[in-house]
N, C-alpha and C positions, 0 to 999 in steps of 0.2 A: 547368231548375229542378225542385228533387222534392217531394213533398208524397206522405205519407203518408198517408190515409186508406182505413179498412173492410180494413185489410190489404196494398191496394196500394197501389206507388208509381207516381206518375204525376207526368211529366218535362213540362216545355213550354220553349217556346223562342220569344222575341220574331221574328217576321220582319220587319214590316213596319209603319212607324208611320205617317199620314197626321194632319197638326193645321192648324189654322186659328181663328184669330181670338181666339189669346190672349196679351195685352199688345201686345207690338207688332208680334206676326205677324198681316199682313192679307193673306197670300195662303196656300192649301195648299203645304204643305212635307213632302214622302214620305218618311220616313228608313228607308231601307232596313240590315237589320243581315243580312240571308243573300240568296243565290241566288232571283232569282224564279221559276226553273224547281223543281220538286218534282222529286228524288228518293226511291226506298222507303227508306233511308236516311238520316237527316241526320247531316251532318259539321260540326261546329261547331269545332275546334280549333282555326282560327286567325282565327274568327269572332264572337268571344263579348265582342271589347271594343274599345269605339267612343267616338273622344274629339269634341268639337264645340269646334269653334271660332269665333270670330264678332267686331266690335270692338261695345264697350262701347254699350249700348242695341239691340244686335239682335234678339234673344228668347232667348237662350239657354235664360234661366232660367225665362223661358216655354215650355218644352219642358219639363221638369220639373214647372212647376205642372200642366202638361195633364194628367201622367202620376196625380198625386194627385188631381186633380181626378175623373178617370176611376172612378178605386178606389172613394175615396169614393161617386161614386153609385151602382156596381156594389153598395157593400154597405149605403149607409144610407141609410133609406126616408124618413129626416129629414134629408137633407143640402141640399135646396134652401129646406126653411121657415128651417132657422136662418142659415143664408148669406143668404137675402132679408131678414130680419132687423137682421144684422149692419153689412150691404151689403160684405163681404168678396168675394164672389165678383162681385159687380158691377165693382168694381175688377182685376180680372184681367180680366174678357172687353176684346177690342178696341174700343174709345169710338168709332171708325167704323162698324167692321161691326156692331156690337152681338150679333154670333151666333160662337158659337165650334162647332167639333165635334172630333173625334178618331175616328179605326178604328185599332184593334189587329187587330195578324193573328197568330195564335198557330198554334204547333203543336203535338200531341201526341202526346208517342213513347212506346217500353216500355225496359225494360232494357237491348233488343238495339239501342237508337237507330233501329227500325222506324217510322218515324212512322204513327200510327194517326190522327190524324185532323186537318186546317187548317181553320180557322173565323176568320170575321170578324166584328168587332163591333164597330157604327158609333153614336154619338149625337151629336145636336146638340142645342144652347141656342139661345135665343134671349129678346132680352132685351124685355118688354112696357110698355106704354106708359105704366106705372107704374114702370117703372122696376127689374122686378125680372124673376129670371131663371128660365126656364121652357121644358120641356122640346118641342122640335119635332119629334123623330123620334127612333128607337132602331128599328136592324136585327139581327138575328143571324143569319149565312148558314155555311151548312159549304162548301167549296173543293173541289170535285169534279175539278176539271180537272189537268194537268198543271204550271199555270203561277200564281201568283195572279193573276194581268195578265189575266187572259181572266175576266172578269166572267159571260161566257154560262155556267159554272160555278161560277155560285154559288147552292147550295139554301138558300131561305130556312127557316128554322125558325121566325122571328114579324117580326111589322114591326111597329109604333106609328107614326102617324101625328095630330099636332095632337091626341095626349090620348087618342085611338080605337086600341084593340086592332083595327088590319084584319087581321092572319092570325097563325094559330098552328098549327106542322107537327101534321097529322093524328093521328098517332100519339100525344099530348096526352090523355092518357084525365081529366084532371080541366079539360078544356077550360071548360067552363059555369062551373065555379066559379073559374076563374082572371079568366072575362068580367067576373063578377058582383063577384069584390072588390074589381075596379080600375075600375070605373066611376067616373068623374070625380076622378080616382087621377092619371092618366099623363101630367099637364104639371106636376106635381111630385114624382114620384118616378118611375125606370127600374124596368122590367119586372122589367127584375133583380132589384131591390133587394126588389123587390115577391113576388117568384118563391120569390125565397130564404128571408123574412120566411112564405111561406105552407108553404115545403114544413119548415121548423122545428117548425112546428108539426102536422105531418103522423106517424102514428105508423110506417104502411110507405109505403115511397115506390117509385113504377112506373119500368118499367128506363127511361124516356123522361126521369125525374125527374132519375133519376141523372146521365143523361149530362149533361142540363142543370146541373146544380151543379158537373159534372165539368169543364165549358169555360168556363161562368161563375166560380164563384165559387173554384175552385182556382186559376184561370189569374190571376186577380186578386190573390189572395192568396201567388203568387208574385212581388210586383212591391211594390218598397221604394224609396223616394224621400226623398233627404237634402236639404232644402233651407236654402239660408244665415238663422242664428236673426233677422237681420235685418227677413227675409222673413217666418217663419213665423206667423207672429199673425194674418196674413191668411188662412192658407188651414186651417192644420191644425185639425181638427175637434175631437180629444179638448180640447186648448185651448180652442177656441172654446166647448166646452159646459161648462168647468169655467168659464171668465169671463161666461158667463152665467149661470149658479147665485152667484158671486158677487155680481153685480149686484144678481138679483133678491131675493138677500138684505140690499144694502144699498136696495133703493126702499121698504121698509118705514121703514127710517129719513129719509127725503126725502120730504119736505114737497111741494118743487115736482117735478112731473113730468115738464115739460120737461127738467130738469137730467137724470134715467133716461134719456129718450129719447134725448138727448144724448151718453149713455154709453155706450148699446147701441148706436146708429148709429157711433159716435166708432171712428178706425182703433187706437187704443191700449187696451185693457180692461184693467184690474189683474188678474195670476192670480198663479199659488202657483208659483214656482219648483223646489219637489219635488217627488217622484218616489212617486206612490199606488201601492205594491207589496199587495197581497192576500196576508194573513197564513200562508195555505196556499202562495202561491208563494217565501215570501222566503226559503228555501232554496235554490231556483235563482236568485233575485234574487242571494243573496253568492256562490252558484258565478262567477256573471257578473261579477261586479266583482271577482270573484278574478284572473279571463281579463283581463275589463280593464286588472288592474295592470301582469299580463304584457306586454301589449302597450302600453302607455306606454313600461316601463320601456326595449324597444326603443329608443327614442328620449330616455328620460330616467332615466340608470342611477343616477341620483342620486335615484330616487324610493323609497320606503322598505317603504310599502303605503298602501293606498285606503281608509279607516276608513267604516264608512256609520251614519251620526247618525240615529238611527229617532225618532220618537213614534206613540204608537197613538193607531186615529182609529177608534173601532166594529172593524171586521174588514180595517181595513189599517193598516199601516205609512205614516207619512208619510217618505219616506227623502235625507238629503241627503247626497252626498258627501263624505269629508273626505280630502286630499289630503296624508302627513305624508314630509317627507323625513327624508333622513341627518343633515342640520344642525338637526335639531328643528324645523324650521316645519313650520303646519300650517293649509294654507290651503283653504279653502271654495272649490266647485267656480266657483260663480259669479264667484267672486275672480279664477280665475285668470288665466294667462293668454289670449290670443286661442288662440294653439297651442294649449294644453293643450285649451282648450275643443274646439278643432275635431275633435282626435282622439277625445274623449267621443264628441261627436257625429256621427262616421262608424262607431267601433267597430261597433255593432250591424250598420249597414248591411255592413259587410266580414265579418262573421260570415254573416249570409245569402248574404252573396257563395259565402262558402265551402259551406255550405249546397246551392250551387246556385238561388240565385233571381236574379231578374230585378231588377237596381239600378240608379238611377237616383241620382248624385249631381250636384248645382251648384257648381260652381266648389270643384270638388274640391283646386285647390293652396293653395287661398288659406289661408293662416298655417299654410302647411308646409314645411318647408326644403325647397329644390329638389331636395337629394340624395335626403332620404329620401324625396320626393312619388317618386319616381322609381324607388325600390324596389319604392314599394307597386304602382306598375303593371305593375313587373315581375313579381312574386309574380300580379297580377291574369293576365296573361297567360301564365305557364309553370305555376300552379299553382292558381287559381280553379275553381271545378266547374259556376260561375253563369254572368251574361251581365251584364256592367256596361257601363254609358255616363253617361259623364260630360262638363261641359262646362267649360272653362279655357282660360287664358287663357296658359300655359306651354307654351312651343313644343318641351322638350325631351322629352317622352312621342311628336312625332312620330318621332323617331328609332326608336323600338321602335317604335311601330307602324305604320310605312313597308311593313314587310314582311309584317304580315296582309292580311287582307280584310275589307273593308265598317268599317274600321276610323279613318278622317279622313273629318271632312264639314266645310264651312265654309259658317258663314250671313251672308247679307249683312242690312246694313241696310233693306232692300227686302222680305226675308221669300224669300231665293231661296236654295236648296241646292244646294252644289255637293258632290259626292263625290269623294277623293282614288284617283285610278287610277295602279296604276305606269307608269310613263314613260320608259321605258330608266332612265341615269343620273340623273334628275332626282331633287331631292330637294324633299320636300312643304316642308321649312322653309324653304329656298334661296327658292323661287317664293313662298311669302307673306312673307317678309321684303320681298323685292323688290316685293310688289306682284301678281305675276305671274297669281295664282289668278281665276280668272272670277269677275268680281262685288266683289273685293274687290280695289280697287285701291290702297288704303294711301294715298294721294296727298299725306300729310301733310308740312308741311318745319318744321325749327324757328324759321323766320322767322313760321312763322303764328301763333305763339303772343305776337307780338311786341304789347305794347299791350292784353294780356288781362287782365296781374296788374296795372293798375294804370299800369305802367311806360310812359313817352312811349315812343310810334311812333318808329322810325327812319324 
């Protein structure tokens, strides 16, 4: 992943992902995407794209919300008051364990793929007896040792514990003033977020600052997550605070105020389907849907161009797609079809891909023809610059990626990971078709479905 900033570029690289306790993952599940051994070098080339697979209700896609979830609190210092709120992210955590956590392990290299430094960064939730979700712990440690696996090397940089700032590395020259702002702060918002929010406002920042925003808040902001529109009302933020400002501008008009609380707890919120482009960017805004069109037309050579329908709103653009082909139709994005939609909706993310970041998409085949789903992963794996993972339900992407590394995992319904290792002749889709995969034994027959739909028992 690159990220430009102050002049340099600085690369990162997912290694190592550890989740628990979200939807219906109730045990830790390790997903490894590189070599746990370090070398001064990383080699990522036939490592950077990782498909999940799992049968319906495993977590898949709770590996995904983890990954947003993360982001989110890495950068927004209000992401637990308004998800408590909502109760959005209380419906993600696991309804057992009531406590979810996440560690990313990142790396980061230079130009020369020298990796310069491995760090980890761990939080947990945990859900309180009101019912709402609150922070238990947040670690950042750098990885001194040869292996990530050898824990005895790992230097802590800060710990949180139940709300209390217990350590912060020495070297910390605005240590007092970091004590004093988060006092009674840190079981609803991460160090982070907090960190970040302080050094913003800071005019020069000390070299300890830097590297901290360098492994925080860059490493985060390399990291893009598609999740199906289905899903999204739950978890995505910008949403979530635009259907709150509507709300609280229809409770002026409501009388009763049950009926508001109702609708700010409620899983449904009415929002705006367009697209708030800022007046000064909507030049890049039509660059992009210029690209856009491009890459539909790939797939849809009968599309003609992308129109975008504006009104002004103070200093943005409110902007909606307009879709027009060859044959004169001219249909609204929202109209379309399921397909068309879903390639809207990954475009960005396969740009960053290209980019070089860290992408995360959910059920990445879904309302894609098989053929082209299967270009795109090819493109992903001979010509990508990023690190994608994705999770589907399409067994024929194992084909290609039989022959990288760290590249099939398969989740059982039980919350257990298994990872695809070559096997002489074997082939990963032979063994899960049949059943064969640890963990996932398919055991299904068409007799069982007998007396389901209605239809008399034989």
């Amino acid at each position: 992943m690159n990220i430009k900033e102050r002049g340099v570029t600085m690369k990162f690289f997912l290694l190592q992902m550890k989740i628990n306790g979200v939807k219906s993952i109730d045990k830790e599940i390790v997903i490894d995407f590189y070599n746990s051994t370090l070398t001064k070098k990383i080699n990522y080339e036939h490592s950077h794209v990782k498909a999940i697979y799992g049968p319906n209700g495993a977590g898949k896609t709770g590996i995904v919300y983890a990954v947003e979830i993360y982001k989110n609190l890495v950068f927004d210092s209000n992401y637990l008051i308004v998800n408590n709120a909502t109760g959005n992210l209380l419906n993600l955590i696991n309804q057992n364990k009531k406590e979810f956590s996440i560690e990313m392990i990142f790396a980061r290299y230079n130009d020369e793929n020298i990796i310069e430094v491995v760090y980890s960064h761990k939080i947990q939730l945990r859900i309180d007896e009101d019912g709402n979700a609150e922070l238990s712990s947040e670690e950042l440690h750098e990885i001194k040792g040869k292996t990530i696996n050898d824990s005895t090397k790992y230097i802590p940089i800060y710990r949180v514990s139940n709300g209390i700032l217990e350590y912060v590395e020495e070297n910390y020259t605005r240590k007092e003033e970091l004590y004093k702002t988060t006092i009674n702060l840190l079981e609803r918002q991460t160090l982070t977020s907090a960190f970040i929010k302080t050094a913003r406002e800071c005019k020069t920042l000390d070299k300890f600052s830097i590297e901290m925003l360098d492994v925080l808040m860059f490493s985060s902001m390399a990291l893009t997550t598609v999740i199906q529109n289905v899903d999204m009302d739950n978890i995505n933020l910008n949403k979530i605070m635009k259907q709150v400002e509507i709300i609280q501008q229809k409770e002026k008009a409501i009388k009763n105020k049950d009926i508001f609380i109702q609708m700010l707890q409620g899983d449904k919120i009415p929002f705006k389907s367009s697209v708030k482009v800022p007046k000064s960017d909507f030049k890049s805004y039509n660059n992009q849907v210029e690209n856009l069109t491009a890459f539909i037309k790939v797939f849809r050579d009968d599309l003609n161009e992308i129109q975008i329908r504006k009104e002004e709103n103070d200093n943005y653009y409110e902007c909606e797609l307009i879709m027009i082909y060859k044959d004169g139709r001219r249909i609204n994005e929202k109209y379309e079809s399921a397909g068309i939609k879903k390639l809207i909706s990954i475009y960005t993310a396969l740009c960053d891909l290209n980019k070089g970041k860290i992408v995360f998409i959910d059920e990445f085949d879904a309302n894609i023809h098989d053929v082209l789903f299967i270009k795109l992963i090819d493109y992903a794996v001979n010509y990508a610059n990023g690190q994608l993972i994705f999770t589907t339900h399409n067994l024929a992407p194992m084909e290609i990626l039989q022959k990288e590394k760290h590249s099939i995992d398969f989740l059982s319904n039980d919350s257990r990971l298994v990872s695809w290792i070559k096997n002489g002749h074997y082939s990963p889709v032979s063994l899960y078709r049949k059943g064969l995969i640890e963990f996932s034994p398919f055991n299904i027959e068409a007799f069982n479905f007998l007396g389901t739909f209605g239809d008399d028992k034989r």
